[in-house]
MARRO-565108 format. One line per 2 residues: number of its first residue (from 1); their letters; for each residue x, y, z of C-alpha. Coordinates in nm, 3 decimals, m for minus. Layout:
BEGIN
NUM> a> X Y Z | ...
//
This chain:
BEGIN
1> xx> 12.869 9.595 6.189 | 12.776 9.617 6.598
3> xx> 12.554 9.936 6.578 | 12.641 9.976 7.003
5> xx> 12.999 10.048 6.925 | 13.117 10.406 7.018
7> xx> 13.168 10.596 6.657 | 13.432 10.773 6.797
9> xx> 13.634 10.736 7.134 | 13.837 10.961 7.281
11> xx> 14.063 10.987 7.579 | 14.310 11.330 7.691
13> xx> 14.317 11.640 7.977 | 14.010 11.818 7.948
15> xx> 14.016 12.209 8.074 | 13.785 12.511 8.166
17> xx> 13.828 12.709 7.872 | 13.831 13.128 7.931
19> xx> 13.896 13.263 7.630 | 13.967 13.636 7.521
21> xx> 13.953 13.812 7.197 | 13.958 14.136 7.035
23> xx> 14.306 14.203 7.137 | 14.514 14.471 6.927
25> xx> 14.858 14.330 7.017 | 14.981 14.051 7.287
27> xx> 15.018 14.179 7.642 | 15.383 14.317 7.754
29> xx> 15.504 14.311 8.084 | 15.346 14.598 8.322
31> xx> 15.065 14.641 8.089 | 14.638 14.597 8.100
33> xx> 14.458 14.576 7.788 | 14.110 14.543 7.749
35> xx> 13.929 14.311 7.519 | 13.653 14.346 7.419
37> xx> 13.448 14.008 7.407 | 13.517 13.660 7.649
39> xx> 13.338 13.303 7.639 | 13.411 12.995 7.844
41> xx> 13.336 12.657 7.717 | 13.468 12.332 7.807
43> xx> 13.844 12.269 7.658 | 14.132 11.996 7.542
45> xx> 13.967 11.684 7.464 | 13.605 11.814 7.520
47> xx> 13.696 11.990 7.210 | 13.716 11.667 6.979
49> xx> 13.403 11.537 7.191 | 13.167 11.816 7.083
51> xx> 13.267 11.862 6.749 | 13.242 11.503 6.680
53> xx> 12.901 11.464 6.857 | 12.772 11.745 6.676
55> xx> 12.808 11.585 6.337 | 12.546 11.296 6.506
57> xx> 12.844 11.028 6.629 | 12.792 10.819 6.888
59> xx> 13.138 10.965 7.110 | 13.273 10.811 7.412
61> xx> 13.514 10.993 7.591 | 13.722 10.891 7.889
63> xx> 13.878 11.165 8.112 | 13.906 11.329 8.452
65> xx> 13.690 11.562 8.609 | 13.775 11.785 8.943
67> xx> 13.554 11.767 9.183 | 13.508 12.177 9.171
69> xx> 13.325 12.424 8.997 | 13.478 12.384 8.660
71> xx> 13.500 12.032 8.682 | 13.081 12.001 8.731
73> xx> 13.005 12.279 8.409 | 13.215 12.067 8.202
75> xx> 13.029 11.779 8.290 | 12.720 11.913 8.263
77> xx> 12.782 12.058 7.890 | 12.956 11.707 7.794
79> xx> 12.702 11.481 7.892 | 12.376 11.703 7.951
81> xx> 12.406 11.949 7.699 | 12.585 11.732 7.373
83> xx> 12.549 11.383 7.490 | 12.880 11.271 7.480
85> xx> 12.897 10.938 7.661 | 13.096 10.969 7.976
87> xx> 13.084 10.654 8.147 | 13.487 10.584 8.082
89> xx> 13.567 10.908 8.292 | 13.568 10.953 8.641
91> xx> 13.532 11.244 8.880 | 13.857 11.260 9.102
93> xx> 13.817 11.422 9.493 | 14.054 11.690 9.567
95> xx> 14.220 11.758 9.236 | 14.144 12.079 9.055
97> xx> 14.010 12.087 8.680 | 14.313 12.274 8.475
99> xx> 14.232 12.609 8.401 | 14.328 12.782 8.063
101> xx> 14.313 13.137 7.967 | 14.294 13.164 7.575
103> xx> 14.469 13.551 7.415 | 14.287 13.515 7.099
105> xx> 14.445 13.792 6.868 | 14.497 13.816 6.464
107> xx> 14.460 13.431 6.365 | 14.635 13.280 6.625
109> xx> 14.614 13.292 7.024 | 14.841 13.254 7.325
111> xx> 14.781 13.000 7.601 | 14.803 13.033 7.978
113> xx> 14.728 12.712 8.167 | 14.711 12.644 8.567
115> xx> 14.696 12.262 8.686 | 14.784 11.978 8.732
117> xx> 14.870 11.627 8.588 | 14.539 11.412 8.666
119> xx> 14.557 11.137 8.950 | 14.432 10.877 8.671
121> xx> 14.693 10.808 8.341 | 14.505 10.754 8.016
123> xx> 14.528 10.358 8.062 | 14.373 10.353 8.383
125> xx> 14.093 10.538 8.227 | 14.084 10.313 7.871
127> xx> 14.174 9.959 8.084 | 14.102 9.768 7.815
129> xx> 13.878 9.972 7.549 | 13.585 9.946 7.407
131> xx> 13.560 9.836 7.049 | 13.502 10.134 6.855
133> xx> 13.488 10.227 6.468 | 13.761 10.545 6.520
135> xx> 13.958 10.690 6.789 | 14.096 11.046 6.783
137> xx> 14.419 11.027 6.999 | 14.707 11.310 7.028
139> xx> 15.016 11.154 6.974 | 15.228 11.167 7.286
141> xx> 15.646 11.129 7.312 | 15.555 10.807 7.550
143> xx> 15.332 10.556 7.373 | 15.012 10.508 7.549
145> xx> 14.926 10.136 7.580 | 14.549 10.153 7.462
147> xx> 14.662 10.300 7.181 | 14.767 9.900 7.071
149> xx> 14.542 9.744 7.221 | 14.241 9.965 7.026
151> xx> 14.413 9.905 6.691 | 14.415 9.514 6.739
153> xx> 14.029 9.524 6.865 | 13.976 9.680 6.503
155> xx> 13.954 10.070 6.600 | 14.047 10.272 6.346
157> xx> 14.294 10.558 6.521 | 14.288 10.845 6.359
159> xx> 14.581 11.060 6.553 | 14.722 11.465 6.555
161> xx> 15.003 11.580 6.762 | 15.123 11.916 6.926
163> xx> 15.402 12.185 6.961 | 15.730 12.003 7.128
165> xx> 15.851 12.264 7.402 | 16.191 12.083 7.365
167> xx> 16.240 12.146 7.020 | 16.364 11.790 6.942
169> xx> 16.106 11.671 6.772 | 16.243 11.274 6.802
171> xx> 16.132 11.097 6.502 | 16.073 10.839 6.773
173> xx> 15.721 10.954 6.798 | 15.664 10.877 6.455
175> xx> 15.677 10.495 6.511 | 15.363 10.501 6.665
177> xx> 15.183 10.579 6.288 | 15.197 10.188 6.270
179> xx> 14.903 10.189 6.454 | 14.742 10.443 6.252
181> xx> 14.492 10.466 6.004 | 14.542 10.804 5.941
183> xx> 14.757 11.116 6.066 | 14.666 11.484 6.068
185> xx> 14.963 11.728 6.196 | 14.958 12.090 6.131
187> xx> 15.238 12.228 5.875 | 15.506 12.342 6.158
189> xx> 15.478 12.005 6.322 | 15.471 11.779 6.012
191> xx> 15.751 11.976 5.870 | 15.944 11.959 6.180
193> xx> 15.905 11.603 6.265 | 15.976 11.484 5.910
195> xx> 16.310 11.743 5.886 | 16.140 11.931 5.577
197> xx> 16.131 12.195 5.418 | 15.789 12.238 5.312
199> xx> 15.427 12.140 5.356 | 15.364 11.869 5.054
201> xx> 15.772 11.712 5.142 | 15.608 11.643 5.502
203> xx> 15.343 11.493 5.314 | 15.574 11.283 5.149
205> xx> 15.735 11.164 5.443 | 15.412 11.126 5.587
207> xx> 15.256 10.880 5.363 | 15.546 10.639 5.370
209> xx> 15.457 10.602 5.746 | 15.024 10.553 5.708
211> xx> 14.775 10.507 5.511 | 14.609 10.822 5.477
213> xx> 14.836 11.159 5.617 | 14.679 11.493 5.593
215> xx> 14.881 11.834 5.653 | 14.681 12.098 5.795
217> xx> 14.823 12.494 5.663 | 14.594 12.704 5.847
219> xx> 14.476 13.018 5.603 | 14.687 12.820 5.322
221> xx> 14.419 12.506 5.373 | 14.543 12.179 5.357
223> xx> 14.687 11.860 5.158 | 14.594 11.481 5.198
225> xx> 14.694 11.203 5.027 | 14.512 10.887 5.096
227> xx> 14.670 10.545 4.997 | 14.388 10.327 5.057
229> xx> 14.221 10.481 4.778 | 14.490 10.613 4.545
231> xx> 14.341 10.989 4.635 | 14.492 11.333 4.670
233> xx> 14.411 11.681 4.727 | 14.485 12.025 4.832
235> xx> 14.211 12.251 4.900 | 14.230 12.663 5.023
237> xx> 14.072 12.795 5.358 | 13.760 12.963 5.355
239> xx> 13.834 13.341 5.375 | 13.655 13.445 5.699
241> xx> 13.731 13.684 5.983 | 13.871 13.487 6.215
243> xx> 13.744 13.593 6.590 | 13.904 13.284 6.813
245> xx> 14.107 12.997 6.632 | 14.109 12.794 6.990
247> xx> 14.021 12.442 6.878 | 14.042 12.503 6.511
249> xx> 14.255 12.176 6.454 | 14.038 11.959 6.695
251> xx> 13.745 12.070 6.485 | 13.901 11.968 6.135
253> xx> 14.014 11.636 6.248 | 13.655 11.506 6.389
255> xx> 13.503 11.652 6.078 | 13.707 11.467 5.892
257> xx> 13.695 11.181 6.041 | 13.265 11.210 6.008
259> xx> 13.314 11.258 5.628 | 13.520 10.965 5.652
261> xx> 13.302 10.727 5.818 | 13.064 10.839 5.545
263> xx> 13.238 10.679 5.288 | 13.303 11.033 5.114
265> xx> 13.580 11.095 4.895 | 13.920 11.256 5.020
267> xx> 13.856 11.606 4.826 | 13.537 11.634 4.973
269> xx> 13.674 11.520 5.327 | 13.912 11.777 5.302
271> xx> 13.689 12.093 5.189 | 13.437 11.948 5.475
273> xx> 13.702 11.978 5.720 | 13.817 12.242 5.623
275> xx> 13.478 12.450 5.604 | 13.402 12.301 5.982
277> xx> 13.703 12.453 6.067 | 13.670 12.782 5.907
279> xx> 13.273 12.829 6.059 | 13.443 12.747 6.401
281> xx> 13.694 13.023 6.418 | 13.427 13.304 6.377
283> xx> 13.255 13.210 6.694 | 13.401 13.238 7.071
285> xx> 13.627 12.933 7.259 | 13.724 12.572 7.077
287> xx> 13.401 12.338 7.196 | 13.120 12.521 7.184
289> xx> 13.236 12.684 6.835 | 13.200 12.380 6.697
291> xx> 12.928 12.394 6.414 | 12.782 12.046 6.396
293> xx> 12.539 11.964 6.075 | 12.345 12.268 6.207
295> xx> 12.582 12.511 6.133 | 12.696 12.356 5.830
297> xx> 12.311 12.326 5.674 | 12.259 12.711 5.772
299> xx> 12.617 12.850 5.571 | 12.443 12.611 5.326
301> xx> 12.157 12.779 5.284 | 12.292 13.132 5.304
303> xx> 12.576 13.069 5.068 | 12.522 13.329 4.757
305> xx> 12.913 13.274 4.595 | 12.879 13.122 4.302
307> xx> 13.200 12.904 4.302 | 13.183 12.789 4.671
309> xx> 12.828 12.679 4.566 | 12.982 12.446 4.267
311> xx> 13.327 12.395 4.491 | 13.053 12.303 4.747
313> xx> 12.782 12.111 4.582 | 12.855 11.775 4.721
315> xx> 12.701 11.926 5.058 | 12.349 11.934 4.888
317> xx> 12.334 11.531 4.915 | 12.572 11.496 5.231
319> xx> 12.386 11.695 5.486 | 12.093 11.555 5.688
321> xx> 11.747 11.584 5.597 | 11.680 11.687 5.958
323> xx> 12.029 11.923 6.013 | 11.921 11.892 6.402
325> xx> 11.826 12.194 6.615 | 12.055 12.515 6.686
327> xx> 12.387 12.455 6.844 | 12.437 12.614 7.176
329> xx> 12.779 12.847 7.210 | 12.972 13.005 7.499
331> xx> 12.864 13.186 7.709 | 13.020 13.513 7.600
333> xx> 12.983 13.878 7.662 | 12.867 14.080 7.515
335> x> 12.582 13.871 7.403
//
């Protein structure tokens, strides 16, 4: 195996991240409510970048930077700060880095986004790209055309998708799971894509279409069936306070695709993703919440529950020796 390929690449909008949380309620119309904690992190794709270069893999991420403010703090964190690999994106004059302001409140959060679409498309970036052992892609309506020409260079593509404003949901999209290796949609899409009723008939559906499908259920956890192996499994959330959910998904699918370039099996894939997840939602905005192998080794180490220390005991021989040093989060206030 070429040790120089990318362990990960990654290509999608990136965004300056302000999130907000402590809310009581959602804002109405005429009305100021004060929260009382914000953080600002790098957002979108940088999201996928972090957490996957957290868990130690080599990430390459193509993407567009503005040449403002936001646009040079993103960089800065990417490259400087978690040494993602940025030499497939490009800084583009006069365009503005999109902006998003994050409502975090209960479990969930409300998104308000200002920009615009970037003056490079995702194959100008990718041209042809770089043989990698995974990509993390977001499944898009119109087919990207790296997206083929990664899976015939050997890259494993590993692929989520979002909300459709249109409420269609064309099963169209799902044609582009031949390319896949593996597919992780939450519950509402899966179920809404497949025309289910129900989280494991998705996952039916689902594993018709690619090798390994996973169904993400928020507090309720989430199922995976893996055909390459024969494997399934269904594993709860951890029960935590959740302060900011922004990025939640983006974390679970690059841990699980780090368990799965370890070799692991799928149950323990899933309860890794699933506890990366569940760490990342009790600290401010989706990047920087990220908990790499620091933050796993430390819950690790602190963990006094009996049964998540049996559930858990595959972690005791998974984590690093050297767990790396202290992740870095948002800048937030109040400290």
């Amino acid at each position: 195996m070429d040790d120089d390929r990318p362990d990960v690449l990654l290509t999608g909008l990136l965004f300056y991240d302000l999130v907000l949380t402590g809310l009581g309620k959602p804002p109405t119309p005429g009305e100021e409510i004060w929260t009382d904690g914000m953080g600002s992190s790098p957002g979108g794709i940088a999201n996928l970048a972090v957490a996957a270069a957290r868990f130690g893999l080599k990430t390459s991420l193509a993407t567009v930077f503005g040449d403002d403010y936001y646009g040079a703090y993103c960089r800065g964190v990417l490259a400087d700060q978690e040494g993602v690999d940025l030499s497939l994106s490009r800084t583009a004059d006069g365009w503005h880095t999109p902006v998003t302001v994050s409502l975090a409140y209960g479990h969930d959060r409300a998104l308000v986004t200002h920009g615009q679409e970037p003056p490079y498309s995702q194959d100008a970036l990718m041209g042809d790209p770089p043989e990698a052992r995974t990509a993390l892609v977001h499944l898009e309506a119109e087919p990207r055309g790296w997206l083929g020409k990664a899976a015939a260079n050997g890259t494993q593509i590993y692929a989520d998708v979002g909300w459709d404003p249109t409420q269609q949901w064309s099963r169209d999209l799902l044609d582009q799971l031949s390319l896949c290796h593996a597919f992780l949609p939450n519950e509402a899409e899966a179920m809404a894509y497949t025309r289910t009723d129900s989280a494991l008939a998705a996952l039916g559906t689902l594993t018709e279409l690619v090798p390994v499908a996973v169904v993400t259920r928020g507090g309720d956890g989430a199922v995976a069936v893996d055909q390459t192996t024969g494997e399934y499994a269904d594993v709860p959330a951890l029960d935590v306070d959740v302060l900011d959910a922004t990025g939640a998904g983006d974390v679970f699918g690059a841990s699980f695709v780090a368990a799965s370039l370890g070799g692991w099996p799928l149950q323990e894939r899933l309860r890794f993703a699933v506890l990366a997840a569940g760490l990342s939602v009790q600290r401010h905005s989706g990047a920087l919440a990220a908990p790499g192998w620091y933050g796993v080794d430390r819950w690790w180490r602190t963990l006094d529950d009996p049964e998540l220390r049996r559930t858990y005991g595959f972690l005791a021989d998974r984590i690093p020796a050297d767990p790396g040093p202290p992740t870095r989060g948002a800048p937030v206030t109040p400290q």
